[in-house]
Backbone as ProteinMPNN parsed JSONL, in Angstrom:
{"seq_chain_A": "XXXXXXXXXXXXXXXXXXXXXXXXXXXXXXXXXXXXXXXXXXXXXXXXXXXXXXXXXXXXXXXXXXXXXXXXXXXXXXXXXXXXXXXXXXXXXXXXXXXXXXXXX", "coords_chain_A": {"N_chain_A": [[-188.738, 108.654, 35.983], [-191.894, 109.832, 37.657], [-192.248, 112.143, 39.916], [-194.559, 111.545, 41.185], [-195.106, 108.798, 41.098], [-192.517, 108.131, 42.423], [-193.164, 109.073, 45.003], [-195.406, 106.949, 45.659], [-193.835, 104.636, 45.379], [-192.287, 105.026, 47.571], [-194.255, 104.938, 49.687], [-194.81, 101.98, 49.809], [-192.946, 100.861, 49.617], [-192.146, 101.177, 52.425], [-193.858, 100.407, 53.631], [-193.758, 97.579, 52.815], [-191.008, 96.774, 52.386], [-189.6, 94.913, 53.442], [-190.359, 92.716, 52.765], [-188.833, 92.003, 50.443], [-186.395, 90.748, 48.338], [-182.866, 91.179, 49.933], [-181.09, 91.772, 47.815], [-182.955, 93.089, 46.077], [-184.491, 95.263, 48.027], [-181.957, 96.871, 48.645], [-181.032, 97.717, 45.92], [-183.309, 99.028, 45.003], [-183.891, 101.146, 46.82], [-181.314, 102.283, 46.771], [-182.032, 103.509, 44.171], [-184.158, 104.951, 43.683], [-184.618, 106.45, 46.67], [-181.763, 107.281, 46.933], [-181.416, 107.837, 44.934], [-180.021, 106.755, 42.865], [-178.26, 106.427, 39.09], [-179.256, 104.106, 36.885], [-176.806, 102.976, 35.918], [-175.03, 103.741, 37.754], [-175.609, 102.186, 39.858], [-175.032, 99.338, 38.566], [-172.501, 99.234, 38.224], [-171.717, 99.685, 40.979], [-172.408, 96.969, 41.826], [-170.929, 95.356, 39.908], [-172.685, 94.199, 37.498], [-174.654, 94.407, 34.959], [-176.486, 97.529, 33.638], [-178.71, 96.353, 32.402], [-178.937, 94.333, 34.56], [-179.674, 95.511, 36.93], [-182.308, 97.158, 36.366], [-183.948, 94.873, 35.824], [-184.175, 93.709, 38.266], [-185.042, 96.335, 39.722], [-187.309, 96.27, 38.542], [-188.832, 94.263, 39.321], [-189.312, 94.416, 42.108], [-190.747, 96.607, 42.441], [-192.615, 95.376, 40.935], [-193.511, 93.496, 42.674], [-193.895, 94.794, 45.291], [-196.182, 95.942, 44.843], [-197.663, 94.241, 44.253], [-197.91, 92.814, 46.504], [-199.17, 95.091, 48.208], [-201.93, 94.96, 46.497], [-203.145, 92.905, 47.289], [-202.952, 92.826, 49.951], [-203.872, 95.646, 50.869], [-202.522, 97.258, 52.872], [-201.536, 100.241, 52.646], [-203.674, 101.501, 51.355], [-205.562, 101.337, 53.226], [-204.365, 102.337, 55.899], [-204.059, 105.299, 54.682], [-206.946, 105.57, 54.288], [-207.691, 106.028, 56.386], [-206.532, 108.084, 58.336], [-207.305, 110.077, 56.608], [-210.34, 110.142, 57.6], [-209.553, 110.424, 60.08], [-208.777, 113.398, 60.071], [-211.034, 114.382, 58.665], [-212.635, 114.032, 61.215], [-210.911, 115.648, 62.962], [-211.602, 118.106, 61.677], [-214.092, 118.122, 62.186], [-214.428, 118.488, 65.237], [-212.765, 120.324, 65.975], [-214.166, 122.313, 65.375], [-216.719, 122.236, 66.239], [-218.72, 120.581, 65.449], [-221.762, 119.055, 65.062], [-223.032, 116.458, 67.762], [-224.076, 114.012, 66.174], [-223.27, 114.428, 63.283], [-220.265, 113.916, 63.841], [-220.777, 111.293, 65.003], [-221.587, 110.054, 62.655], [-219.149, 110.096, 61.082], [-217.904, 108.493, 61.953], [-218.609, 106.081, 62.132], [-218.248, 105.228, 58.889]], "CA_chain_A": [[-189.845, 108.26, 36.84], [-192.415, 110.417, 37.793], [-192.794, 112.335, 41.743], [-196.058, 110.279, 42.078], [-194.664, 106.936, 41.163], [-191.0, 108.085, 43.629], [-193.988, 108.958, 46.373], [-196.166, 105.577, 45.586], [-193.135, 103.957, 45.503], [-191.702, 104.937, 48.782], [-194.651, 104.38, 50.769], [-195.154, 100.906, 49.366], [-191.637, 100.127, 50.156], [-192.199, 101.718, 53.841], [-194.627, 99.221, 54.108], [-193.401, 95.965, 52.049], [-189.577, 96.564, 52.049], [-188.618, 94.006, 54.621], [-190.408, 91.393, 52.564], [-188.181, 91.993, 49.297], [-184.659, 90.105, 48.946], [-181.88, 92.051, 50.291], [-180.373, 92.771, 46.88], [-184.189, 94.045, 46.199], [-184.487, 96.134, 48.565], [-180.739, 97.555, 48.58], [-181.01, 98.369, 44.116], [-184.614, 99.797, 44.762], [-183.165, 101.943, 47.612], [-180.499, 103.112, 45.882], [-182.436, 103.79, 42.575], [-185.272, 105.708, 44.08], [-184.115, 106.762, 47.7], [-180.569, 108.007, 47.028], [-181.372, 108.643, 43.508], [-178.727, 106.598, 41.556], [-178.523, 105.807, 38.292], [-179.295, 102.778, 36.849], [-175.258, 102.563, 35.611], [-174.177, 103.466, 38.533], [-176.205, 100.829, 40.379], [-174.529, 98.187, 37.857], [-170.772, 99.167, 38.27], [-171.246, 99.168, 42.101], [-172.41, 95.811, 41.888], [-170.268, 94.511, 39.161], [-173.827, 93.916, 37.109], [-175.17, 95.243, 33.772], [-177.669, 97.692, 33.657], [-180.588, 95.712, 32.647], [-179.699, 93.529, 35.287], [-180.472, 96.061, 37.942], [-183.543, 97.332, 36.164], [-184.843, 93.555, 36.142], [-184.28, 93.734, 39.685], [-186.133, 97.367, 40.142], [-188.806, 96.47, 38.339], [-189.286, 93.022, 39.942], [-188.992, 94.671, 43.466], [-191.718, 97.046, 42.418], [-194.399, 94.37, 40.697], [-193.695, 92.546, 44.189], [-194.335, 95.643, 46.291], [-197.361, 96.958, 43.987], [-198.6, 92.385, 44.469], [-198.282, 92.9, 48.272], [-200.477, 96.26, 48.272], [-203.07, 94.251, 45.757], [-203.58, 91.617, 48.509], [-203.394, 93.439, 51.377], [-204.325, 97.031, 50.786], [-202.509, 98.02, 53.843], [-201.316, 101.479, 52.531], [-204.53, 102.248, 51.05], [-206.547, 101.496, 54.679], [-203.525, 103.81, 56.332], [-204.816, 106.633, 53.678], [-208.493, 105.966, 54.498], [-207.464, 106.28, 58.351], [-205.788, 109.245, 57.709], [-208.596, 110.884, 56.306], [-211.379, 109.62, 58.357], [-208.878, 110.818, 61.196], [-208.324, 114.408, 59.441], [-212.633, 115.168, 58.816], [-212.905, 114.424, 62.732], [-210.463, 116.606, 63.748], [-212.177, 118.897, 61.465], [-215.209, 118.358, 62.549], [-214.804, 117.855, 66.71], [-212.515, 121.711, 66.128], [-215.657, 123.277, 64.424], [-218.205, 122.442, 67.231], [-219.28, 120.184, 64.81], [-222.429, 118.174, 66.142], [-222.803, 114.598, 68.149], [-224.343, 112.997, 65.262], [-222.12, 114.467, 61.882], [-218.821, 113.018, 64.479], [-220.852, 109.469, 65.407], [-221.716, 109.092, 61.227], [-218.065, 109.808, 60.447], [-216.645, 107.235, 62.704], [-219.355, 104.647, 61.544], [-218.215, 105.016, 57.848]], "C_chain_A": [[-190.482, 109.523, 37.419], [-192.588, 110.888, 39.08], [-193.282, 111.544, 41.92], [-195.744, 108.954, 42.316], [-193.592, 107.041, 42.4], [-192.257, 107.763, 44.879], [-194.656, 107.551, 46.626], [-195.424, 104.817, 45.67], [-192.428, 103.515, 46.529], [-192.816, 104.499, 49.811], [-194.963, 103.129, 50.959], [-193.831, 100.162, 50.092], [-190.882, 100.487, 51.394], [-192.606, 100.719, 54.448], [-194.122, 97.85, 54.039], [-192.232, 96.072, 52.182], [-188.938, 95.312, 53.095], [-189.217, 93.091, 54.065], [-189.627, 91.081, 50.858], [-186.959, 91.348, 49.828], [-184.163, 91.472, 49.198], [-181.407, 92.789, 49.003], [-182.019, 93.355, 46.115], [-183.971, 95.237, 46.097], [-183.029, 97.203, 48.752], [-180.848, 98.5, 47.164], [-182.464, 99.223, 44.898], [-184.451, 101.023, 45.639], [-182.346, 102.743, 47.305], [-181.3, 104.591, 44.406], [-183.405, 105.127, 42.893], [-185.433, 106.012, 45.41], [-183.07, 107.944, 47.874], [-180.587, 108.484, 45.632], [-179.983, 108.362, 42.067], [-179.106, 106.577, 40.173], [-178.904, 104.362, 37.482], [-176.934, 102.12, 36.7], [-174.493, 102.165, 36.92], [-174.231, 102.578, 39.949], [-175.276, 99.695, 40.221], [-172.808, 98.366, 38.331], [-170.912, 99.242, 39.746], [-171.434, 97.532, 43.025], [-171.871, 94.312, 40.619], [-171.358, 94.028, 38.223], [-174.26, 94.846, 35.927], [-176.283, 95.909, 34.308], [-178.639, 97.265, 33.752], [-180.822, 94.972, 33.798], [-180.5, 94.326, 36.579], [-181.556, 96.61, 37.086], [-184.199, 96.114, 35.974], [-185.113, 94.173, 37.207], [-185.203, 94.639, 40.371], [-187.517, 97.242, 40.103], [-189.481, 94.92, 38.86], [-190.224, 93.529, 41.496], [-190.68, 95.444, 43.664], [-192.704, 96.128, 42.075], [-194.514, 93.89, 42.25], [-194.312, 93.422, 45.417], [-195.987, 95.721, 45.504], [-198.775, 95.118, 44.19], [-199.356, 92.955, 46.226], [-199.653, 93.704, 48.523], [-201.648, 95.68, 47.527], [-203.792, 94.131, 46.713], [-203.907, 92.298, 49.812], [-203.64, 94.431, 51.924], [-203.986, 97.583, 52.478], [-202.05, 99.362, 54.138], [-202.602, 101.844, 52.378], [-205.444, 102.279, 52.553], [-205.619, 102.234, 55.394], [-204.002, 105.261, 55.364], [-206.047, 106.66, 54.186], [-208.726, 106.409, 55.475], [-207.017, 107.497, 58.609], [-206.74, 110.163, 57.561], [-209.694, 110.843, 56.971], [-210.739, 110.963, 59.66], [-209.028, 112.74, 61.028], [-209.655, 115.069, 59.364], [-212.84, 115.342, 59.938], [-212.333, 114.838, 63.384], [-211.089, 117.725, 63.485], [-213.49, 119.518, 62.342], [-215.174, 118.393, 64.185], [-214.315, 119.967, 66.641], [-213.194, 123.059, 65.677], [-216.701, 123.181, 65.176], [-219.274, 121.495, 66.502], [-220.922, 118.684, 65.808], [-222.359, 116.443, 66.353], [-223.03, 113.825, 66.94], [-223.725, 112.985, 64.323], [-220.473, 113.494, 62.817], [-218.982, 111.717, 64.496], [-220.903, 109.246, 63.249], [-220.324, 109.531, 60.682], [-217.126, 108.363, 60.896], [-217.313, 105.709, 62.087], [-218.973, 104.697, 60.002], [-217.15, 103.757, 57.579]], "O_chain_A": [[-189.666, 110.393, 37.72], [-193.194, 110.038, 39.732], [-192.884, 110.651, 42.668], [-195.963, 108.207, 43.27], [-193.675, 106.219, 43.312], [-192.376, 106.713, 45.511], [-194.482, 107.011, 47.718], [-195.945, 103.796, 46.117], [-191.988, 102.381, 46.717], [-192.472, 103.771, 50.742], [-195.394, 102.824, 52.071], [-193.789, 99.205, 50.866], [-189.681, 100.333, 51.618], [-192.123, 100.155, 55.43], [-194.058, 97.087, 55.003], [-191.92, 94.885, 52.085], [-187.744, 95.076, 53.277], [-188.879, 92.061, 54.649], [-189.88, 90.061, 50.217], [-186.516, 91.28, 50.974], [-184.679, 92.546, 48.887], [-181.298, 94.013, 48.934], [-181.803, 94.386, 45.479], [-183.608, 96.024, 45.223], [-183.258, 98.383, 49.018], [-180.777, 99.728, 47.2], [-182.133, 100.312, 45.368], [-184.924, 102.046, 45.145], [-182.524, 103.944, 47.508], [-181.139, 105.753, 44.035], [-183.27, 106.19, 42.288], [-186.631, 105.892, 45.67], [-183.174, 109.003, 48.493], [-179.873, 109.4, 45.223], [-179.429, 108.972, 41.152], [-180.31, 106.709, 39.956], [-178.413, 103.442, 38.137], [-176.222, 101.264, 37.226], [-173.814, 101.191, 37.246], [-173.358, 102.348, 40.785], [-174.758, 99.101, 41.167], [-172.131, 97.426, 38.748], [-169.893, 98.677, 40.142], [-170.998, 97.089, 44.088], [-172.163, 93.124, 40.485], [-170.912, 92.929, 37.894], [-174.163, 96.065, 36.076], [-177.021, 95.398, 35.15], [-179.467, 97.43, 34.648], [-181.933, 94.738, 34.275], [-181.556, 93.965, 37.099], [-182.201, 95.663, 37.536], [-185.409, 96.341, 35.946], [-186.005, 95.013, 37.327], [-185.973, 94.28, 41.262], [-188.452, 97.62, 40.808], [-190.669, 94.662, 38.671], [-191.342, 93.168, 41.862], [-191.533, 95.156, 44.503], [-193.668, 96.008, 42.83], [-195.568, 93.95, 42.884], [-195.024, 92.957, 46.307], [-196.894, 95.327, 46.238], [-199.998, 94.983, 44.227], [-200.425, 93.251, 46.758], [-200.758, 93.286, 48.87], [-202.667, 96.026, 48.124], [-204.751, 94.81, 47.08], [-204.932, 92.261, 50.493], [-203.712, 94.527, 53.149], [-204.819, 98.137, 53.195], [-202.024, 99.826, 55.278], [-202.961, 102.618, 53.266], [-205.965, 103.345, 52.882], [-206.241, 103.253, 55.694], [-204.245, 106.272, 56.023], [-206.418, 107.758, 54.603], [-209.711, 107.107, 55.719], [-207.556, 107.84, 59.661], [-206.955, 111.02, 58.417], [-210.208, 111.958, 56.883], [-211.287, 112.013, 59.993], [-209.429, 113.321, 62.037], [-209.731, 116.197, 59.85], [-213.216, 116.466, 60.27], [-212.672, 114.761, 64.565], [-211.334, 118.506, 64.404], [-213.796, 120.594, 62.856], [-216.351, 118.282, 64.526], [-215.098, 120.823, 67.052], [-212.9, 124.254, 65.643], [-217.664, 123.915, 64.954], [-220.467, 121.534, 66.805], [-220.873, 117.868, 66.728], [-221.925, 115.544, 65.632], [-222.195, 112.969, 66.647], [-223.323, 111.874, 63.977], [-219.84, 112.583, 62.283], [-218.095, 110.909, 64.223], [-220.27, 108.352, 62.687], [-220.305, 109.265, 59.48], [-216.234, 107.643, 60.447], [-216.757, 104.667, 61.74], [-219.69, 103.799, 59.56], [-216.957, 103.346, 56.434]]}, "name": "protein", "num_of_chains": 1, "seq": "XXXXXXXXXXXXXXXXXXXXXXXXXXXXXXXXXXXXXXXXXXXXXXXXXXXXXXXXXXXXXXXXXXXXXXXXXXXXXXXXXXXXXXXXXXXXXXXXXXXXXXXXX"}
């Protein structure tokens, strides 16, 4: 798995993890948190491989559904940034009107 997907993955499941089942959120935690293997996922839950990669990749479509619907990572990112030009701009002397048309975007 790729940084971007671990990073996209964790903040998704910053956001959504409390609405995954327990054994979810526990395998997906493990897998991409603590960095197990898939094996060693399966032998600490008595469980074949595939079944914990069902489980991973369930956990993720379900996180990746949530964010669809309710884009509440991506409006934390836009806030973020919005937040980040008008610090720019208020610590630059920047003028009344470039600060009022950032906040109105």
């Amino acid at each position: 798995m790729r940084i971007e997907d671990r990073v996209r993955i964790g903040e998704l499941f910053e956001e959504y993890g409390g609405l995954l089942t327990e054994k979810q959120r526990t395998m997906l935690n493990e897998y991409c948190g603590l960095d197990l293997s898939l094996c060693e996922i399966a032998k600490q839950y008595n469980v074949t491989r595939q079944a914990v990669r069902d489980a991973i990749r369930r956990a993720i479509f379900q996180l990746e559904e949530y964010e669809r619907v309710l884009k509440t990572v991506e409006l934390k990112a836009k806030l973020k940034n919005r937040l980040e030009k008008l610090k720019v701009a208020a610590e630059s002397g920047g003028e009344l009107a470039a600060i009022i048309e950032l906040l109105e975007e």
